[in-house]
Structure formats: C-alpha cells, structure tokens
C-alpha positions, 0 to 999 in steps of 0.5 A: 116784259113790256117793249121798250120801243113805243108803239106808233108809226116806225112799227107800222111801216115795218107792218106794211113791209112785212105786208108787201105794202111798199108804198104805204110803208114809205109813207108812214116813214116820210110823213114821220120824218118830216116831224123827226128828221134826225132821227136814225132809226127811222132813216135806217128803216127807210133803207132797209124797207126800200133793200128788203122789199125789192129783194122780196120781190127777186127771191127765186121760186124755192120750196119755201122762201127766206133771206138766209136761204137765198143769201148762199144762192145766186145774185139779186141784181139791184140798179145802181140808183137804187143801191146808191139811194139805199146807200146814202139813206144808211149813211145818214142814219149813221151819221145821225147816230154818232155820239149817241147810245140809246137802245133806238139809234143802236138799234138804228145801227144794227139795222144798217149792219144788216142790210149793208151784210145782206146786200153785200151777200146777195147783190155784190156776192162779196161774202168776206165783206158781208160776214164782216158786217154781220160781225158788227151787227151781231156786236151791236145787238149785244151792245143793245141788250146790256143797253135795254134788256127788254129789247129782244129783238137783238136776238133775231139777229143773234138768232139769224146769224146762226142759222147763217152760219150753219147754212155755209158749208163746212169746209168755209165755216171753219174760217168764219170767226164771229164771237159767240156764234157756232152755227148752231141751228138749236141756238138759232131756234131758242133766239129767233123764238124769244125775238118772235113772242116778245121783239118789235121791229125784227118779231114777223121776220123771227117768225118767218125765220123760224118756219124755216128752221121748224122744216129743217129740224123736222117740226113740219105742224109748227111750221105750218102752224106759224106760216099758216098764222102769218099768212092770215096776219098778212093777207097782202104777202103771196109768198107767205100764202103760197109758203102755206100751200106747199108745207101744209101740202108736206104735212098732208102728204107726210100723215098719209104715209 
C-alpha cells in the first residue's frame, strides 16, 4: 500500500530531524513555506522539529534513550521564548486547518496534539493536561485512517500511546481513560511495526520506539538489529550510535552467559 503523502521536502526535513540536523531541517521547512504558507502541516512540522530537537538534545544519560521513557522522568526545562515560538508556530497550524479534513491538515493537527502532550509531560510535568491531549491526538489518528486508510503513520501514535500508558504505574493507570487503549505493550508493538514498514512522517520514530519495546519484551537481536540499522541510516545522530554500543554490548555479554 503506497503513501498517501508525496515524497518531497515535509519528509525530508523530517529526515534531517531524525539526523539531528536541526538547521537544515529548518531550512527545508522556511523555504517550503515561503511557496506554501498556509499550509498547516508544514507549520505543525516547524514546531514540532524546533520541541523535538532540543528535547533530544536534554534527554538525561539512560540505557537507551526515548521519548516515552524520559515522559515519566524529570523535567526538560525549556526557555520561555522558545516555548512561546513553539507555541504560536502550533497555533497557527491550528488555525489554518480549521474547517478542512483532508488526511494532511488532520495529520497537522495529530502532530500538534502530540507536542502540546509531550511538552506538557516533559517541561511543565502537568500530566492530566497532557494525557488529555493525547486523548485528541489519538481521536485524531482514528479520524485520520477512516479518512485515508493508507496513512499508517496514525498507528505510531496509536502504537506510542500504548507504550505510554503501560509505562504509568498501576495504581495512576487505573485512572486513565483513553477510548481504545489498555496499555497494552503487544498492541503497542503490532502498531509502532506496521507506522515503521509503511508510514511517512512518524516511520524513524516507530522504529526507534520499537528498539525499546524489542529490550522490554526481551527481543535483545531485533533491537540491536534495528538500532544498528538506524545508526547506519543516520550517521549525524550519536544517540542512536551510542544506543548501538550499549545493546549490542547486552547481546554479547547475554550469548557468553
């Protein structure tokens, strides 16, 4: 089943993201812009690849790094001009996409969704006014596949909220009510596999999701396999280089035991 997103400079500014090439990224999105600039998508990528990047850059040491596990750590203070830029960035994506439900701008709005969750979760640490938010993005990424069937990158979010909500301790997790999602580590796996062989714009960060997942499940060679394949895919990101040296470290350690 073919994209239904073109190929073209919105993917490859998600590309040099994932790369940790900020600048660049930046610099695709401005120059596209400037020929579509009311398009919502490419204003919610704007803010989503200036929030990701300098989170990336603030996640603490940890065995292996990802956005679900640093979401239920400590805080990522972020200046206020930048929170506020970020900000008015989502808003107008939000803006533009009012009154319009093609599978682009609903994606727009998914993508808003989750930074608005994410920073909520990781600078401010309001956590009933994030999983709110992810509540709409997961709405939205149901909406988005009734929509366009073939955009599969609605399961990464239906794949992260998952793994999410089985990383809250169960006592919390009780409380949280999301339509359709448990917290289900196997559903989280089934949705991040199918967002990373066949999505667009969330396909690196389903993969990279699932090197975590594969540790936690105990499938230590698929983990290393796929960090291994992201590292080479990205030589610019040292994290997931570095995430190479220590899984595959495990795996060695593990097949001498």
């Amino acid at each position: 089943m073919s994209s239904p997103f073109p190929e073209g400079p919105l993917r490859q500014a998600v590309r040099h993201l994932f790369n940790s090439d900020l600048a660049s990224s930046q610099s695709v999105l401005a120059d596209y812009l400037r020929e579509a600039p009311q398009d919502p998508l490419a204003h919610a990528l704007m803010g989503a690849v200036a929030f990701y990047h300098y989170v990336s850059m603030r996640i603490p040491e940890r065995e292996t790094k990802s956005i679900v596990g640093v979401l239920l750590g400590p805080g990522i203070a972020m200046p206020p001009t930048m929170q506020k830029d970020i900000g008015s960035t989502l808003r107008r994506a939000q803006t533009l996409a009012a009154g319009r439900g093609d599978p682009s701008t609903v994606l727009a709005l998914c993508i808003v969704e989750g930074v608005n969750r994410d920073g909520l979760a990781l600078v401010s640490k309001h956590w009933n006014a994030s999983l709110a938010h992810a509540e709409r993005a997961h709405m939205l990424a149901r909406r988005l596949l009734e929509r366009e069937p073939a955009a599969h990158d609605a399961y990464f979010v239906f794949g992260s909220t998952e793994y999410l909500i089985s990383r809250i301790p169960a006592p919390v997790r009780a409380f949280v009510r999301i339509p359709g999602i448990a917290g289900d580590k196997k559903k989280a796996v089934h949705h991040c596999e199918i967002a990373a062989a066949s999505g667009w714009y969330f396909q690196e960060f389903a993969r990279r999701t699932l090197v975590n997942l594969y540790v936690e499940e105990g499938r230590l060679a698929d983990a290393v396999r796929l960090i291994g394949e992201l590292a080479a895919e990205f030589p610019g990101n040292a994290m997931l280089r570095a995430d190479r040296e220590t899984l595959s470290s495990r795996l060695s350690s593990a097949r001498t035991r």
